[in-house]
N, C-alpha and C positions, 0 to 999 in steps of 0.2 A: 191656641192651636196646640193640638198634642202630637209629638211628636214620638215614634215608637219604630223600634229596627226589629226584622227578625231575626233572629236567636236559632242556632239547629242543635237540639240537646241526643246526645249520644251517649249510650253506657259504657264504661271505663270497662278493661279487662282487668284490673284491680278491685273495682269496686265503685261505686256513684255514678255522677254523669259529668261529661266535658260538656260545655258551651261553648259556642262558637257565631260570630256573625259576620258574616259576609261582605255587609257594608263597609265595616269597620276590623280591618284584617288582624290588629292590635288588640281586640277583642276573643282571650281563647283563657277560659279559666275550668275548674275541676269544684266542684262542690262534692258534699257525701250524698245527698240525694236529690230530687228534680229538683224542687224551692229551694234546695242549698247552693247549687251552679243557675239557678235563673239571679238567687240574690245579689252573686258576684258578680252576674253577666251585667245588672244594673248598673253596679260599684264599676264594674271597669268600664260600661260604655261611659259612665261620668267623666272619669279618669282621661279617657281619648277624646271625649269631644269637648271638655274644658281644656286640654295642649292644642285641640286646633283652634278654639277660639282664641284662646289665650296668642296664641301665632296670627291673628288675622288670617286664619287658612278655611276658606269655607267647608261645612261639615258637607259629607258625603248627602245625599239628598235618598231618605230608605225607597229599598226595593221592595216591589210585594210581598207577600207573604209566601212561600213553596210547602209544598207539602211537608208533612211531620215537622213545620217551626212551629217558633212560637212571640209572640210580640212582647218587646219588651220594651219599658218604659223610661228614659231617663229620670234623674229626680224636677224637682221643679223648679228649682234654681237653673237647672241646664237648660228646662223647655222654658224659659223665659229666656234665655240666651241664645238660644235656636230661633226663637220668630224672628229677631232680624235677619238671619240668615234664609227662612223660608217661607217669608210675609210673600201673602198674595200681588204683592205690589211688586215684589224684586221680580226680575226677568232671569228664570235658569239658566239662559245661554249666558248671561253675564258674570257664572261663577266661574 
């Protein structure tokens, strides 16, 4: 199961773009250009949904897609840590 949050990428008034994801509010990094803040956006969604695992704290479950995001991917050590959390067998109401 792959699991992917969107991302809303925005131009810095300095320079590059901020990431940011909604799901996951913990989620707001600055790279120098698009692939430089989607790379971080990866690195830090890892970062926040291994402390919720790591917490026994269920991961937010992603929203769709809104206009101007963009999907991003945790690595795969996380999406294997994620199907327990959003295996078709668990019940949503039960997080």
């Amino acid at each position: 199961m792959d699991v992917a949050y969107a991302v809303c990428l925005e131009p810095a008034f300095t320079g590059g773009y901020f990431a940011s994801c909604r799901d996951l509010p913990g989620v707001v990094v600055h790279g120098d250009d698009r692939e430089g803040a989607l790379r971080r956006a990866s690195d830090a969604l890892d970062m926040v949904l291994a402390v919720l695992i790591d917490e026994d704290t269920a991961p937010p479950f992603p929203t769709a897609l809104q206009p101007g995001e963009v999907m991003v991917y945790p690595s795969e050590t996380i999406q294997q840590l994620l199907g327990y959390y959003f295996a078709p067998s668990r019940s949503h109401s039960a997080r």
